[in-house]
N, C-alpha and C positions, 0 to 999 in steps of 0.2 A: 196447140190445138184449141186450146182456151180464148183467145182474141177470135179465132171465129166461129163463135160459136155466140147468141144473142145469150142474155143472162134468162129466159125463160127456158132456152134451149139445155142451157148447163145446168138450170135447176132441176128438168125434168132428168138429165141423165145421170147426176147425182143421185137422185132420188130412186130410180130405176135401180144403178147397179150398186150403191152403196146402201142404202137404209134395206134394202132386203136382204144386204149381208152383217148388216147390223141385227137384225130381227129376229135371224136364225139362230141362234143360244147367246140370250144377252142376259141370263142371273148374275152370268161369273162378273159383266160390268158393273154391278151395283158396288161390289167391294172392290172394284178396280183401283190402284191409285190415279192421285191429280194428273202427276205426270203425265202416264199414258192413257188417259180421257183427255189431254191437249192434244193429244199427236192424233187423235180420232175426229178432233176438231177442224182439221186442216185443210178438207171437204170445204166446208164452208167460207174460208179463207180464196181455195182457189174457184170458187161458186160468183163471189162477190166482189172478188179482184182485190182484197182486202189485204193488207201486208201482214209481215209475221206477228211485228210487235205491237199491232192495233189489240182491244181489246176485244172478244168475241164473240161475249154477249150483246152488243147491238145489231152485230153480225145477223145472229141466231134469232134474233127480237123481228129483226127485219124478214126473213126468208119464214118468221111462223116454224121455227123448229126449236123442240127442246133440246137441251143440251145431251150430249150421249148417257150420261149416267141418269138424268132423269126420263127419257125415252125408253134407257131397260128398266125403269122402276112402273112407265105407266105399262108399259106389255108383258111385264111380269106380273103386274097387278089385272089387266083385264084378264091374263090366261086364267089366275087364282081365283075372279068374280065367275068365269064362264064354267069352270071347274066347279064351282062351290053351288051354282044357278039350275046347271044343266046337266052336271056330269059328264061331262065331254071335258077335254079326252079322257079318257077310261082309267087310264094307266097315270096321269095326273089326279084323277080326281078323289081317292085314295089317299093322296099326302097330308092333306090339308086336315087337320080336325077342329071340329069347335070347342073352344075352353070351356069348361065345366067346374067351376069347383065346387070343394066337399060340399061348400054351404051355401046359402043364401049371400049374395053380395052386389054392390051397387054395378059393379061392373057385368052382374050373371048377364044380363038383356044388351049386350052392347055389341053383341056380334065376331068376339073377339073370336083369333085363333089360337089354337095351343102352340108354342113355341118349342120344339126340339132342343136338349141340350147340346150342344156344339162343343168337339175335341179341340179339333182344330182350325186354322183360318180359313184351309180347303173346304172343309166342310161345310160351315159356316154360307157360305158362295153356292150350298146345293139349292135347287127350287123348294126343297121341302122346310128346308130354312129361311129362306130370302123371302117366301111367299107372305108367312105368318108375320115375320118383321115387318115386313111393309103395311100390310094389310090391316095389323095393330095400332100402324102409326097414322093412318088416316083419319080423318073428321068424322065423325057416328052421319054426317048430311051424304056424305059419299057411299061410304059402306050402304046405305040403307036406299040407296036410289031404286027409282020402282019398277025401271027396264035398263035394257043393257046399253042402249043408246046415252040413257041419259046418265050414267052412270061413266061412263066414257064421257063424255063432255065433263061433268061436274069434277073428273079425276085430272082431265088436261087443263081445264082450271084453275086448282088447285096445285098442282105442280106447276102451269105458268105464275101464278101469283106468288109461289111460294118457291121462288128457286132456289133453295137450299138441298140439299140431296140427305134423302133418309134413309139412313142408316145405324 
């Protein structure tokens, strides 16, 4: 089905049925292993005609797509800014608290969150954990952006220039 189909044609139906089944609960991908974030990569493979054993960040560079794990890191970070912003959604917006310690500290004004202690790895992978970790590990120019637009840009920025995955 691939050969006819124009590569604008497969990117859009790519993008249609798979990143909106990516989107739908992607925390648990942030602590995903390597392995099986390759095997989520393979979209883009049959997107670009591109073989198994090419490498797939040029791939991904090319089509303007982040890699799967940094994709659940930027949508689980705008849910945490929209959350933190607006209060929406409701039942979200509850998880997230702001760090406070007992005292005066260079850190008090930096926006941070407060981190949950984690039992286990499961856990670890819930939104109420995965939020604050990320959200911690971001630049004070991100966090502090002055609308949601640009706050979204400056966050896919930062995850394109910086493709390492934070965790």
């Amino acid at each position: 089905m691939r050969s006819s189909l124009t590569d604008e044609m497969a990117r859009a139906v790519a993008c249609a049925m798979v990143h909106s089944r990516l989107d739908y609960c992607n925390s648990p991908y942030v602590g995903m292993s390597d392995a099986n974030l390759a095997k989520l990569h393979s979209l883009a493979r049959i997107v670009t005609s591109t073989r198994k054993h090419d490498h797939i960040t040029p791939v991904l560079n090319q089509l303007h797509w982040l890699p799967v794990r940094q994709r659940a890191i930027y949508k689980t970070t705008v849910l945490t800014h929209k959350s933190l912003v607006t209060g929406q959604p409701e039942h979200l917006s509850v998880l997230p608290s702001d760090y406070t310690p007992g005292r005066q500290l260079r850190s008090s004004d930096r926006q941070l969150l407060s981190q949950p202690a984690d039992n286990t790895v499961f856990a670890s992978r819930a939104f109420s954990s995965t939020a604050p970790r990320i959200w911690n590990s971001l630049p004070i120019t991100v966090r502090r952006a002055p609308s949601s637009d640009t706050f979204r840009r400056h966050l896919k920025t930062h995850l394109f220039s910086n493709n390492t995955a934070i965790d």
